[in-house]
C-alpha positions in Angstrom: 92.2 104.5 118.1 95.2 102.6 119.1 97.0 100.0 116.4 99.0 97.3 117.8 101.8 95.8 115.2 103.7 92.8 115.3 107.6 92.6 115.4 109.2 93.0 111.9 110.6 89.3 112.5 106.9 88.7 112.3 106.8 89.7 108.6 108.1 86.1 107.6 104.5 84.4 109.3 102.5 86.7 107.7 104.6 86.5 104.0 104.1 82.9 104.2 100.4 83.4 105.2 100.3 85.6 102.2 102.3 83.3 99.9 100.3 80.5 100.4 96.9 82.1 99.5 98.6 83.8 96.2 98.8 80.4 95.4 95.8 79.1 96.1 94.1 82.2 94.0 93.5 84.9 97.4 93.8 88.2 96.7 95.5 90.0 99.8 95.1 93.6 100.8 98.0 94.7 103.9 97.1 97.8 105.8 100.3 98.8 107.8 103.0 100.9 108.8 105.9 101.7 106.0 108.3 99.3 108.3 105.8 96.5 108.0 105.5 96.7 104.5 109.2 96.9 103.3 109.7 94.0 106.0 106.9 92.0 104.1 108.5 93.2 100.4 111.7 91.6 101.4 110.2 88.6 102.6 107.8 88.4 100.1 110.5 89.0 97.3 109.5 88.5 93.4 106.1 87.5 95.1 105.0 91.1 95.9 106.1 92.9 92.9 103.9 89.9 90.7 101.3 89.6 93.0 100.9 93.4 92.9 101.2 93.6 88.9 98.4 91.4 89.0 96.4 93.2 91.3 96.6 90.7 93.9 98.0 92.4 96.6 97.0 95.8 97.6 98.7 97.9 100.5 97.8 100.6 102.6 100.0 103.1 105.0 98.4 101.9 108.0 98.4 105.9 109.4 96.6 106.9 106.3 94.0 104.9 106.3 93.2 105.2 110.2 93.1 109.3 109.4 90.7 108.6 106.5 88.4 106.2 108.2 88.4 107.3 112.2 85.7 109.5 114.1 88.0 112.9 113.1 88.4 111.5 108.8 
């Protein structure tokens, strides 16, 4: 199974995607590579770590997950 992952730059879209529904009461859940997700921490800032406290926003190693849930997991 091949993944296909956006530029880091990318990581400010998708934090503002994210932002938004946080505020609008979405829960978010990010499966994605360690570079991804530290991109979208600093982006994110104070965001993350609250959202996450509250159980908001959930992330996944994106290479985990594919081992767990592909034909060979």
């Amino acid at each position: 199974m091949a993944t296909v992952e956006p530029p880091v730059p990318a990581a400010e879209q998708v934090a503002a995607s994210i932002s938004s529904g946080l505020g609008t009461g979405d829960a978010w859940l990010v499966i994605a590579l360690a570079e991804r997700r530290a991109a979208l921490h600093q982006a994110l800032g104070a965001t993350h770590a609250e959202a996450a406290a509250r159980g908001d926003y959930l992330e996944l190693d994106a290479l985990d997950t594919l081992s767990r849930v592909g034909p060979q997991g």
